[in-house]
N, C-alpha and C positions, 0 to 999 in steps of 0.2 A: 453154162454159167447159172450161177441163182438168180431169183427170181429179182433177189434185191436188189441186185448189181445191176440189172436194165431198168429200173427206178429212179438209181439214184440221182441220174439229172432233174426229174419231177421235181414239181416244187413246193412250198409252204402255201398255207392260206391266211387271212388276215381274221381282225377279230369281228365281231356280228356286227353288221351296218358299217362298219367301214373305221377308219382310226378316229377315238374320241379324242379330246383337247384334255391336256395333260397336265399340271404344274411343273415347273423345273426341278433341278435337283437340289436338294436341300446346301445349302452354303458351305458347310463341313464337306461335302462330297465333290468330288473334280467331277465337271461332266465326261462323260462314259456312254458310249453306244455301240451296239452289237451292229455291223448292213449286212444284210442274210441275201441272197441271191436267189431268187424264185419266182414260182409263176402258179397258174392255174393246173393243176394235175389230168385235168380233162382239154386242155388245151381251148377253153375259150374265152375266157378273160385274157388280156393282156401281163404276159410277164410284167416282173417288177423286181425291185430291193426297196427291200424293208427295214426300218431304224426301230431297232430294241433299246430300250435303256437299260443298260449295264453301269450304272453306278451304282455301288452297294448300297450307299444309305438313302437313295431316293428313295423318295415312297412310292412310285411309279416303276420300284425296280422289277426288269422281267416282260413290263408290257411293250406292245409295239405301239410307239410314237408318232410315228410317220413313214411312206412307203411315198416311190417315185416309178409310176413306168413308163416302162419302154416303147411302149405302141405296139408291142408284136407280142401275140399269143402264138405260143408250142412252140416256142426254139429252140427248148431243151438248156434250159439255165444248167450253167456247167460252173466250172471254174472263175473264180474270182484270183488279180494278186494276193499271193500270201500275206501280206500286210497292206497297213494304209499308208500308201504315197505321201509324204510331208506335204503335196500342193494339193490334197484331200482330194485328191482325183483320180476315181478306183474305175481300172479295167473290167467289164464282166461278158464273159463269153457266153453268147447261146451256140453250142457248138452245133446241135442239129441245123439251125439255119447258117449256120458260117460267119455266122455275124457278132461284133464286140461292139458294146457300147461303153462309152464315156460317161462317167457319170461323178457331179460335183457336190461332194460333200463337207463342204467349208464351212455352209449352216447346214448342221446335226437332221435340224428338226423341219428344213426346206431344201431337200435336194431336188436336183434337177440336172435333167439328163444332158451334155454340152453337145454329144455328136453320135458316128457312131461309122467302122467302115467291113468292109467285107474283105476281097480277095485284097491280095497286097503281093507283088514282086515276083508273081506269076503263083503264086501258092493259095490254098487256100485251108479252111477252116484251122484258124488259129485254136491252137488249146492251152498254151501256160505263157504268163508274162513275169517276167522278170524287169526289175529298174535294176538299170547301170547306175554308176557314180558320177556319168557325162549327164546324167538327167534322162538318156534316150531309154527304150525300152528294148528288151531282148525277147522275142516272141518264138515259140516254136510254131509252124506249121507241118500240119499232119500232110495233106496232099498237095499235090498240082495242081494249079488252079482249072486246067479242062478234065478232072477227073470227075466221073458222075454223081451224083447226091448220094450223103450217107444215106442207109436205109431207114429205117422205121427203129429198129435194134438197136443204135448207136447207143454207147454205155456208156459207163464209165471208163473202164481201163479194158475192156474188148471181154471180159470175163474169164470163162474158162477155155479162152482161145485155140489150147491145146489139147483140149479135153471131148472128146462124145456127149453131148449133153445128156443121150438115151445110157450111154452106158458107164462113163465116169474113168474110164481107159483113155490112157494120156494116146496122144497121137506122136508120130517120131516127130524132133527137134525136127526147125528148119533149116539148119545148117546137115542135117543128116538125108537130106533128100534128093535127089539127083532135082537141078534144072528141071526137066522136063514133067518131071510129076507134079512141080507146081502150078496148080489151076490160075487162071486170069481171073483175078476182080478186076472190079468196077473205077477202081483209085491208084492211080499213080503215087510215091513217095513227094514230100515236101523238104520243108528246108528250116534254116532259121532266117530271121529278119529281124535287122535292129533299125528301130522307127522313134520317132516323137510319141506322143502319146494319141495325137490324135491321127497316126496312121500314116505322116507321109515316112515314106521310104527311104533310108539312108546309104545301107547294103543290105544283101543280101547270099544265101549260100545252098545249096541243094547238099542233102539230106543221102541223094544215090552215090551207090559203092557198087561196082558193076563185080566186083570181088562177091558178094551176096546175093546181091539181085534187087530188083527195083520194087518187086512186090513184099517186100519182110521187112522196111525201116520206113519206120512211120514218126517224125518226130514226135516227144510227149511233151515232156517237160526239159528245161536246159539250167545248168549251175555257172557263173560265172567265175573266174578264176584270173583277175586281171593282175595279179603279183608275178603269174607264171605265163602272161598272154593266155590264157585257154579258156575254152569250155567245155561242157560235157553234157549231154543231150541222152533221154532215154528213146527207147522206139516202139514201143506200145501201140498197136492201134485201136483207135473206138472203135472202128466197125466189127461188130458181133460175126460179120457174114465171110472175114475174114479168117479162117480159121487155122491155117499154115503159117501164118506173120506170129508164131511163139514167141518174139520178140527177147530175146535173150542177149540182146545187142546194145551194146553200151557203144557210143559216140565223139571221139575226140576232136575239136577244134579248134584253129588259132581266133583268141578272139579279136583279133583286132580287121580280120580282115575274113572271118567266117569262111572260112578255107577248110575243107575238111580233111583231118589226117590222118585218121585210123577208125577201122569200128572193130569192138574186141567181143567176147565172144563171154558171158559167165558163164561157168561151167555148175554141173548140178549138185544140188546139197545131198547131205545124207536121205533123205526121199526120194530123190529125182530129178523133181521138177520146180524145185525151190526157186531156180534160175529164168524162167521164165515171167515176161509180162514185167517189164524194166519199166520203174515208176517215176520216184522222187530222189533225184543226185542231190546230197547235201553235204558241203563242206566241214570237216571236222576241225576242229577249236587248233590244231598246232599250223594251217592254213595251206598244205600241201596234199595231203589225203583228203577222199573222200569215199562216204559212205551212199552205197546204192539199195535203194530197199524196193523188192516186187510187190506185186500184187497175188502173186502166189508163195508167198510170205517169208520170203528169203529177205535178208542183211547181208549185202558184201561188203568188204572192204577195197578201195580201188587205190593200187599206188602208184608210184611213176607217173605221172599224167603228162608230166614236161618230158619223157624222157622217148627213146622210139619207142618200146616196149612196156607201154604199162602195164601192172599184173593187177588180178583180181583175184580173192578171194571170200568164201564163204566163211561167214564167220556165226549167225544164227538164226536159228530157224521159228517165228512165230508158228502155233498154231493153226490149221484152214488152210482156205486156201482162196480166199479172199481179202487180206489184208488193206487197208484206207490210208489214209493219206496222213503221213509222219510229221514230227514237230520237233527240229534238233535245237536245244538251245542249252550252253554252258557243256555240260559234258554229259546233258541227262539224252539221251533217245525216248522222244514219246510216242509210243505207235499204237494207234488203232487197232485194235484187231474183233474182228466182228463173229468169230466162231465161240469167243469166251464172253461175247457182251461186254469188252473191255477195252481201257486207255490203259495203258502197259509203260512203264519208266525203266529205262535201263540206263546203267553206272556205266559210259564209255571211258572212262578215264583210261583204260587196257584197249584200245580200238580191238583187238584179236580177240578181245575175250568179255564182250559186254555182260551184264550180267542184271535180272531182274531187282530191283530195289521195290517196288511199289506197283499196285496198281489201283485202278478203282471197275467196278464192276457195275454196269449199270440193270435195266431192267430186262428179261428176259427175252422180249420185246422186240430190243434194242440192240440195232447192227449199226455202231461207230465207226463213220466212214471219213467226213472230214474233220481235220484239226486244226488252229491257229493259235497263235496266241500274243497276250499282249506285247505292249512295251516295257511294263514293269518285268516280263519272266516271270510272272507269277501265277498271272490269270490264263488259261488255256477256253477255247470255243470248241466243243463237241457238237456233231450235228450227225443224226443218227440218221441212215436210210429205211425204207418201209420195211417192215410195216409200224415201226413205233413212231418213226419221224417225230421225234423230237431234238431242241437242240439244250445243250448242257453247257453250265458252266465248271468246272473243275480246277484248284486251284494247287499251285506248285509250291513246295519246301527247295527253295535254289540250292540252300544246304546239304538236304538228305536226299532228294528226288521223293521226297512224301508226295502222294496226290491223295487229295480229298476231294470229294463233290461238293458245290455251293449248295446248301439244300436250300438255300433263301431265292434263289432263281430259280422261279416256279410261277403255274399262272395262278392268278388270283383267287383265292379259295381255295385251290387244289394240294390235297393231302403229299403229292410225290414231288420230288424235284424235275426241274425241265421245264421248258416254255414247249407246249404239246402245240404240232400244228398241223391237225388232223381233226377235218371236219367240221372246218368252222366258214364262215359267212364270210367271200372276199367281195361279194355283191350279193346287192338285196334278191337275185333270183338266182343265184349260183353258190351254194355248198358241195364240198367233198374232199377227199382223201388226199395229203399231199406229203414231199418230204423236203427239207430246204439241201441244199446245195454250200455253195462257195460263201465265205464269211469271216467277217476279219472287225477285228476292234479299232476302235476310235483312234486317234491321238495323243 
């Protein structure tokens, strides 16, 4: 895997001396804030989330406002919800320590942290959250709650999981290996759980298909699909040490009662191995399909989901073989992809046959890993892993899928676009290199 991808849970830094006192945003401007999910890159400051003002016409626009933390240095700030919860109450995972905190963003510019819980319904280290329509939350967990501590490795999406890191030679599928050549890690398979927000437990569902095996389905991320009862869950593991869990496996379940009914199998792109390291399930705009996008930079299309047989298909192949974290909104696909230094927009209106309309290209630098975006549809969040670690604003054409870059989100004086958060003072005796993580706009 690169180097970038076991980074990119590190975190941002804040600015010298700590956050100054701000003016509001000018009257003409809706308040607007970026909460960026981060910590100390050397793991001894205390993690934290940080408030950006992202209102265009403030004159403050760009800088960090205010930061709230967590109490815990090095947990490996991961994943944030894709958006912000109407009750301004944003989930954020440190996945290294297995721990999700609560955190209340109702005042912008006074958050404060409400709670925060670990293992839950025998599982543990939670990685993506989801809000239901019931209000509760749909959580994927990776392992079993007696499985041993991630390592030291834990990534992002498990890297080049299928790959030799010495030599770059894919290793055989793990649906192509007898049983028995499978080595024992350290982690049992997990499940889903749908909870409150502050963690109690409502159900719960295991993740194992004894059809596969217990060591290759690692919950990642899950899609809700309540018109058809279902879900659909990726299996991706963090653990770098993991290297036979290719994860090629796509996940079916009733969601009413997390019952699991099928795991399907994506089969390889014109490359290979396009199929591999199953990421972000996102529902497509006619409300019955859904698109499954890797981390080894494959696009499927997944259909039948209600039906016994659902079928999948490849339908396009990013560049690399690192792709970040996608942003489907109206009929445009916006993906990341960090081999071409780019936010990439594709015209799904043809699901078979999506097709490049736009992209924007950032700096050399700069490997685009996560994306969100607003409630308008217009404004998009880029947050680059190391070594450029910055985060971008970029904004959408609903119309055409145009992407431009904000060049006005920038830090103060600085000639380039991007709020840089590399190497600057999060305490008066602590400088150094960071990259931010999980991050999601305001209201």
């Amino acid at each position: 895997m690169s180097a970038r991808s076991r980074r990119v849970g590190l975190a941002l830094v804040m600015l010298v001396g700590g956050v100054a006192c701000t003016p509001k945003p000018t009257a003409k401007s809706a308040a607007s804030y970026l909460y960026v999910w981060a910590g100390d890159s050397a793991g001894k400051a205390s993690d934290f989330l940080a408030v950006i003002d992202a209102a265009p016409d403030s004159p403050t626009y760009g800088a960090v406002v205010s930061r709230v933390e967590v109490g815990e240095a090095g947990a490996h700030p991961h994943h944030t919800e894709a958006e912000m919860p109407a009750s301004g109450h944003l989930l954020a995972n440190g996945f290294g320590a297995g721990r999700t905190w609560l955190v209340d963003f109702t005042t912008p510019r006074a958050p404060k942290v409400l709670t925060h819980f670990d293992d839950r319904a025998g599982f543990s280290h939670p990685h993506s959250f989801l809000r239901l329509a019931n209000g509760n939350v749909l959580a994927a967990f990776q392992y079993a709650a007696d499985s041993a501590p991630v390592a030291s490795s834990s990534h992002e999406h498990a890297g080049m999981t299928g790959m030799s890191s010495a030599t770059g030679t894919t290793a055989p599928a793990a649906s192509e290996l007898p049983r028995s050549s499978i080595p024992t890690v350290a982690h049992r398979t997990g499940g889903l759980v749908e909870m409150d927000e502050r963690g109690t437990v409502i159900r719960r569902g295991s993740a194992s298909d004894t059809t596969i095996g217990d060591r290759l389905l690692y919950p990642y991320s899950v899609l809700a699909m309540p018109s058809m009862n279902r879900a659909v869950s990726t299996t991706t593991d963090m653990n770098a040490g993991n290297a036979r869990a290719t994860a090629e496996w796509v996940q079916v379940w009733t969601l009413s009662d997390l019952t699991l009914l099928r795991s399907i199998a994506l089969k390889p792109g014109p490359r290979g191995d396009e199929h591999r390291l199953t990421g972000e399930p996102r529902l497509l705009p006619d409300g019955r399909n859904v698109y499954i996008h890797t981390f080894m930079c494959g696009l499927y299309l997944v259909r039948g989901v209600d039906q016994p047989t659902p079928v999948a298909s490849f339908v396009h192949g990013f560049q690399g073989k690192d792709c970040g974290v996608p942003v489907l909104t109206g009929h445009y696909w916006l993906q990341t992809v960090p081999e071409v230094h780019a936010l990439v927009a594709m015209d799904i209106s043809d699901v078979e046959h999506p097709r490049e309309v736009s992209r924007v290209t950032f700096d050399s630098t700069e490997h685009p890993h996560w994306a969100a975006i607003d409630r308008s549809g217009r404004r998009i969040t880029v947050n680059s892993a190391s070594p450029g670690s910055r985060i971008y604003v970029v904004n959408l054409d609903p119309a055409t899928g145009a992407l431009t870059l904000d060049t006005r989100f920038r830090d103060a004086g600085a000639q380039n676009a991007g709020v840089s958060l590399t190497g600057r003072t999060m305490r008066s005796a602590y400088a150094g290199t960071a990259a931010p993580h999980g991050a999601v706009f305001s209201r």
